[in-house]
C-alpha positions as CSV (number, residue, x, y, z in Angstrom):
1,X,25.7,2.4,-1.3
2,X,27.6,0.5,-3.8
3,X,27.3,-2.8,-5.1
4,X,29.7,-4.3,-7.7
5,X,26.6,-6.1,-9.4
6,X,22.7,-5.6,-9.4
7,X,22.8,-10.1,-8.3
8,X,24.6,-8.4,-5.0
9,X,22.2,-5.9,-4.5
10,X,19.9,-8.5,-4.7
11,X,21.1,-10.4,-2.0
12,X,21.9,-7.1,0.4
13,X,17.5,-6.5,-0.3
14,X,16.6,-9.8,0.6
15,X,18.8,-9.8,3.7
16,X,17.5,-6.2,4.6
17,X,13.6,-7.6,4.3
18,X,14.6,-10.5,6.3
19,X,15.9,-8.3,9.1
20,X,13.3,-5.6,9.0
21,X,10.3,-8.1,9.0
22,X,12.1,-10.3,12.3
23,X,12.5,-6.7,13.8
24,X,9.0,-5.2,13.0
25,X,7.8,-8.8,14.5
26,X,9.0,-8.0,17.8
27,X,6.4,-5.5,17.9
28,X,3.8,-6.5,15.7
29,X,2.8,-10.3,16.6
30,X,1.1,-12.5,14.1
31,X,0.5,-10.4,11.0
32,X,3.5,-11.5,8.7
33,X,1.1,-11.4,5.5
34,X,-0.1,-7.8,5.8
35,X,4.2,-6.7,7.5
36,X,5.1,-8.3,4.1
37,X,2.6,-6.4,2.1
38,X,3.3,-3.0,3.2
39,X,7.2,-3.9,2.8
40,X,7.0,-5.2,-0.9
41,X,4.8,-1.8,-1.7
42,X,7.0,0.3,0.1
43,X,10.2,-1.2,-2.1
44,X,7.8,-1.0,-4.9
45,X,7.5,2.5,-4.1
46,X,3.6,2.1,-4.1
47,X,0.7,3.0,-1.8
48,X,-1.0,0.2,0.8
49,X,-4.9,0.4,1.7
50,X,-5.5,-1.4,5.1
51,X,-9.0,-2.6,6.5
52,X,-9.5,-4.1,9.1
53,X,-11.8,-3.8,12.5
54,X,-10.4,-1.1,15.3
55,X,-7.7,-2.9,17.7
56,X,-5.3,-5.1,15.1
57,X,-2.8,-2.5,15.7
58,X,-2.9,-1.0,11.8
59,X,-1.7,2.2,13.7
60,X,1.1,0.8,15.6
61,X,2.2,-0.9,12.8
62,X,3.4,1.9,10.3
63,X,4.7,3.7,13.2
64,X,6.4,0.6,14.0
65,X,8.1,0.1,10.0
66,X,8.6,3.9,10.1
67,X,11.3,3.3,13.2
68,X,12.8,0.2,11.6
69,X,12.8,2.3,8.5
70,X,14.6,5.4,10.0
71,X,11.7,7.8,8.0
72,X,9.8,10.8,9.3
73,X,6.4,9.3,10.2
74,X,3.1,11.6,10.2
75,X,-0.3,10.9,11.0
76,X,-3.7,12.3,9.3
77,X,-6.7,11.1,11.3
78,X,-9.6,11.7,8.9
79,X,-12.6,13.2,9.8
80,X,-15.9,15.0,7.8
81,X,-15.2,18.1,8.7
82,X,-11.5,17.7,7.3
83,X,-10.1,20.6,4.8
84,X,-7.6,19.8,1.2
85,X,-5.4,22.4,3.5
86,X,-5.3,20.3,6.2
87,X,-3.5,17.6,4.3
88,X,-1.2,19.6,1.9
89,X,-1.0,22.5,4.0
90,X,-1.7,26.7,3.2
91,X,-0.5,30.1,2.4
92,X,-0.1,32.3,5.4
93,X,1.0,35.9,5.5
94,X,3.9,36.5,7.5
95,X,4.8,39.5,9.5
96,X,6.8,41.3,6.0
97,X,3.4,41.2,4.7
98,X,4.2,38.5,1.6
99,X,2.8,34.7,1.6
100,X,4.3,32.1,2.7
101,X,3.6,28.2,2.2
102,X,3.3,26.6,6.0
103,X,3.4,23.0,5.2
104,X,0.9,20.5,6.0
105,X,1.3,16.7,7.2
106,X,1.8,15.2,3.8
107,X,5.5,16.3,3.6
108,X,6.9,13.4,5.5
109,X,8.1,9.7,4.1
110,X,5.5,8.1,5.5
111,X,1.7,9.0,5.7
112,X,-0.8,7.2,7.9
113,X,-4.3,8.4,6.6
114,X,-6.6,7.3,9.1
115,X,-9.8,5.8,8.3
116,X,-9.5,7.5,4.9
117,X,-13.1,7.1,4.2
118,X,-14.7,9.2,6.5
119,X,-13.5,12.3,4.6
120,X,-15.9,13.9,1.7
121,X,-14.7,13.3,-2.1
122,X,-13.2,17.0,-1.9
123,X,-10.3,16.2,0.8
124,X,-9.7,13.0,-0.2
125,X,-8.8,13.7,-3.6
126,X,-6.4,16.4,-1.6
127,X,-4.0,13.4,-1.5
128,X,-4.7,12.1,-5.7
129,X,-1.5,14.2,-6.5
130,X,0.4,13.5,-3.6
131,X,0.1,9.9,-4.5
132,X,0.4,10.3,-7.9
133,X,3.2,13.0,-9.3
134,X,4.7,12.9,-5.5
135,X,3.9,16.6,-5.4
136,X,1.3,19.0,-4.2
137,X,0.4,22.3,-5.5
138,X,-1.0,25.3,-3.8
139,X,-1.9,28.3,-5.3
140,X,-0.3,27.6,-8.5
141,X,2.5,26.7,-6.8
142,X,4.4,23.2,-6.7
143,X,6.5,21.7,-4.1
144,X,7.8,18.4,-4.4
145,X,7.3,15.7,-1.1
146,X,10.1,14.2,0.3
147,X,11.6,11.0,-1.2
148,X,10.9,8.2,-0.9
149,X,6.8,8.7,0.1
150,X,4.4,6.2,1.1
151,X,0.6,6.3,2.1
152,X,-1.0,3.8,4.3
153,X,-4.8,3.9,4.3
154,X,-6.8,2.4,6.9
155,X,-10.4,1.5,6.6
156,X,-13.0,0.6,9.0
157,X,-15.3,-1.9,7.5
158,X,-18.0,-2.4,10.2
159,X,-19.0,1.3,10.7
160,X,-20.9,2.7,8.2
161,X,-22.5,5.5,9.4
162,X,-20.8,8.8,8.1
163,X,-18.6,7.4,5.9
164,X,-18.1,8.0,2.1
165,X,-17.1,5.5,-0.4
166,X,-13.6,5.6,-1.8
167,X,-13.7,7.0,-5.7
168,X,-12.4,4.3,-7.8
169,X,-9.1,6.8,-8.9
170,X,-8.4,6.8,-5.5
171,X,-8.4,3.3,-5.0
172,X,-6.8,2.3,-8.5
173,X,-3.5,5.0,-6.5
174,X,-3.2,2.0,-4.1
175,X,-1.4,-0.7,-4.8
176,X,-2.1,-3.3,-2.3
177,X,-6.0,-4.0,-0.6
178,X,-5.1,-5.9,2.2
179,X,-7.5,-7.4,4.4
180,X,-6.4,-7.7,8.1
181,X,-8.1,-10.1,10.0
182,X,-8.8,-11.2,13.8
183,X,-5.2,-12.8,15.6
184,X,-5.0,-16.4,16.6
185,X,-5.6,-17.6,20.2
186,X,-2.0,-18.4,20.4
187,X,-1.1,-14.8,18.7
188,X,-3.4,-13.4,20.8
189,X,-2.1,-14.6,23.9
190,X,1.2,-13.3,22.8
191,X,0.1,-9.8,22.1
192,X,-1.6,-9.5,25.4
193,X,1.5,-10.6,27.3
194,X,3.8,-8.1,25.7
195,X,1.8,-5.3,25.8
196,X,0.5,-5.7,29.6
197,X,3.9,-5.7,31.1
198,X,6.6,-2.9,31.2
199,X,8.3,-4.6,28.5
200,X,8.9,-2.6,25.4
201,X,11.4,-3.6,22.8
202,X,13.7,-1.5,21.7
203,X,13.9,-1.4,18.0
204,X,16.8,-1.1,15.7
205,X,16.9,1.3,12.5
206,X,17.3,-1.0,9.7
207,X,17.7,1.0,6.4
208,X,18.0,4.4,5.4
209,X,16.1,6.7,2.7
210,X,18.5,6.7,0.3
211,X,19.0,2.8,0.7
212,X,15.5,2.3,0.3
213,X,15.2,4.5,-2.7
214,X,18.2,2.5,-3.9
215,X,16.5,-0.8,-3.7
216,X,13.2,0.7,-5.4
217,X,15.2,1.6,-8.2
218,X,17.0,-2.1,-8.1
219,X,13.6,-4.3,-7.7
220,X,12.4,-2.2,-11.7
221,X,15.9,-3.8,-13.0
222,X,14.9,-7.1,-11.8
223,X,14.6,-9.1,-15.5
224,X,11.2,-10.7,-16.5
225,X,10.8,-13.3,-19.0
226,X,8.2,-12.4,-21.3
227,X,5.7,-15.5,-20.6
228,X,5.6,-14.2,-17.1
229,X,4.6,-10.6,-18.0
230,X,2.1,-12.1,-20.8
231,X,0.6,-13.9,-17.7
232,X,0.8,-10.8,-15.5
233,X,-1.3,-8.1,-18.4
234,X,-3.6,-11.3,-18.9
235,X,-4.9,-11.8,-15.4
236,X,-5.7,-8.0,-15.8
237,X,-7.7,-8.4,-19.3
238,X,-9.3,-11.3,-17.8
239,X,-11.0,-8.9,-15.6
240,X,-12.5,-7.2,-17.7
241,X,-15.8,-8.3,-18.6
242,X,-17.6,-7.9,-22.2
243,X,-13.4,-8.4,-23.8
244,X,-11.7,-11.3,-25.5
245,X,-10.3,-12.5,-22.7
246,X,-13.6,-12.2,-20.5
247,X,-14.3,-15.5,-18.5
248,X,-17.6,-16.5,-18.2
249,X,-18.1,-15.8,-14.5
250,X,-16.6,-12.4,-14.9
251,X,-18.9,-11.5,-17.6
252,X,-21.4,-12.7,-15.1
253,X,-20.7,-11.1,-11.9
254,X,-18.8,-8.1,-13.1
255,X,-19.7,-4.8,-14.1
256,X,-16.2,-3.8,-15.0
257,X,-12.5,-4.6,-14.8
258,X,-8.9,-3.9,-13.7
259,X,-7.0,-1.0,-15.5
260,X,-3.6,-1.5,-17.0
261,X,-2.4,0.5,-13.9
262,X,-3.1,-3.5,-12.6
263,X,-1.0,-4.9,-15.0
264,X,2.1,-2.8,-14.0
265,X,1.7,-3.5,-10.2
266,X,1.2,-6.9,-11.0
267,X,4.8,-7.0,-12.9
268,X,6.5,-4.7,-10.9
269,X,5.4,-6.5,-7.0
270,X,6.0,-9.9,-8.8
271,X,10.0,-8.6,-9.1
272,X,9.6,-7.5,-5.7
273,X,8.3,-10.5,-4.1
274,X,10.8,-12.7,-6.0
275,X,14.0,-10.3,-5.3
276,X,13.2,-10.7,-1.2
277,X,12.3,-14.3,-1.8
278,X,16.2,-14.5,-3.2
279,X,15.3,-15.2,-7.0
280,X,16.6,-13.4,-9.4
281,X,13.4,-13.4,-12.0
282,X,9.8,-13.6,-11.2
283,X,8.0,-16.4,-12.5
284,X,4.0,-17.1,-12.2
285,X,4.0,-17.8,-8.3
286,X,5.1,-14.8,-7.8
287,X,2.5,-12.9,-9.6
288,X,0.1,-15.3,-7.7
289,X,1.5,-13.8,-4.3
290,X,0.6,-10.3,-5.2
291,X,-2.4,-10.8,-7.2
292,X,-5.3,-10.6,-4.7
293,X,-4.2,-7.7,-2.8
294,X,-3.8,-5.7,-6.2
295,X,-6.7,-6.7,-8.4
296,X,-9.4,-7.4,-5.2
297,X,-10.2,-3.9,-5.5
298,X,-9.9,-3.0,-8.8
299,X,-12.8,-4.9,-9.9
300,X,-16.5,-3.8,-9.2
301,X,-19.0,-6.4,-8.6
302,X,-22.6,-6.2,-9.8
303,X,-25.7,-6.7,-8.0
304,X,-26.1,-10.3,-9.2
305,X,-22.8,-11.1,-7.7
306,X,-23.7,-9.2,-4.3
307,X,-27.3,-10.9,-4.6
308,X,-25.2,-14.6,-4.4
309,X,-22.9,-13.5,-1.8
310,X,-20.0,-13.8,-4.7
311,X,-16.8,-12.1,-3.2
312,X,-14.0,-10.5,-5.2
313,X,-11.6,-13.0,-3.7
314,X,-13.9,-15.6,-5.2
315,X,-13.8,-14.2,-8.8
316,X,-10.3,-13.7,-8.7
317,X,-9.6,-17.1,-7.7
318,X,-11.6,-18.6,-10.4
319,X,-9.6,-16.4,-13.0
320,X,-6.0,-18.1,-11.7
């Protein structure tokens, strides 16, 4: 794939997102916000947590971008009884008696790690290096994933029995928290209609991995202007509480902050969500646009907070 300038790369990404988001909308009806998320993490080559109740289709929908995508597609459906080896897989010992490395579901582009949080601590930090270096390693050994990689989490937030709560590493791997919620009437009439009938669209493969790991690399050259990365690395310090840049309410309701790991996803999903809007530069709206799903769970309220039925949404707001 070549482009005589990174301005016409540009304009190839933000035709490609408009294509892949009308074609994942055939199939997926009334969730533009959270199709839009897991697209700008995906070119940001970053991880997506999803939580939402059972039934909004959080399954169908990264088997969905993974066809539109043209990437291998493999789901994990977590459970407590779930092994490390299960995930990255294990050393076998083949019939001329020496090991061999059979691997697990994590080498494909896409993972779907479902309801993450019914795993113990011990599995799920199976996936901390996958998401991290883009490796595993297994008996001393280390064997790179396939490029590009992608984990999307989902979460069930009304069953809490059996579950264990996500360490905060884990969550600071994620990029986006995004928040799915109940379809409209009129949505919902739509999704009933399509998939009640003998209709099933046929979807087209949009991009390829190598033009995807192309455009990751093209959305980090994406200039910013330095007021708009001050602004970015401030919204993260603001979290923080007991700092300079502490606001009162956060030194009120929080017991501690974003990392700078916010501040880069801030700056680098900012680029993102300008280069598909067709700017060439990010300015402050853009940072805006990212900025809940990437700092809403990267703060940790305290009981004060939770005693006034303050959200995280809330205190982010009131930091813009």
């Amino acid at each position: 794939m070549n482009y005589n300038s990174d301005v016409e790369g540009l304009d190839a990404l933000s035709l490609s997102y408009n294509r892949i988001s009308k074609e994942i909308s055939r199939v997926i009806i009334g969730q533009d916000e959270v199709i839009k998320a897991v697209l700008i993490s995906i070119l940001s080559n970053g991880h997506c947590l999803l939580i939402g109740v059972p039934g909004l289709a959080k399954t169908l929908l990264v088997n969905t971008v993974a066809q539109v995508l043209d990437l291998h597609y493999n789901r994990v459906q977590f459970t407590p009884d779930l092994m490390p080896s299960d995930i990255v897989g294990s050393e076998i010992l083949g019939e001329d008696r020496s090991f061999k490395f059979l691997k697990g579901p994590v080498f494909a582009n896409i993972i779907l790690a479902d309801e993450i949080n019914r795993t113990p601590p011990k599995t799920q930090a199976a996936l901390l290096e996958a998401m991290q270096e883009k490796m595993v390693t297994v008996a001393g050994k280390s064997y790179p994933l396939p490029n590009p990689f992608f984990v999307l989490a989902t979460q069930n937030p009304i069953e809490q029995e059996g579950t264990y709560p996500l360490p905060e590493a884990q969550l600071d791997r994620f990029m986006f928290n995004v928040t799915l919620s109940y379809p409209s009437f009129k949505d919902e009439i739509e999704v009933v209609k399509s998939t009640t009938s003998n209709n099933k669209p046929e979807l087209h493969k949009i991009l390829t991995a190598d033009q995807i790991q192309y455009f990751q690399q093209l959305v980090r050259n994406v200039p910013i202007v330095d007021h708009v990365l001050e602004y970015a690395v401030s919204l993260s310090a603001k979290t923080r509480p007991g700092t300079a840049l502490a606001t009162p309410e956060v030194n009120k309701y929080l017991s501690w902050g974003a990392g700078p790991r916010a501040s880069q996803y801030l700056v680098i999903g900012a680029k993102c969500h300008a280069a598909i809007s067709g700017k060439y530069s990010p300015d402050i709206e853009d940072v805006h646009a990212v900025a809940l799903q990437i700092l809403r769970h990267r703060i940790v309220r305290n009981y004060k907070a939770e005693a006034e039925g303050i959200t995280a949404d809330e205190i982010i707001k009131g930091i813009f």
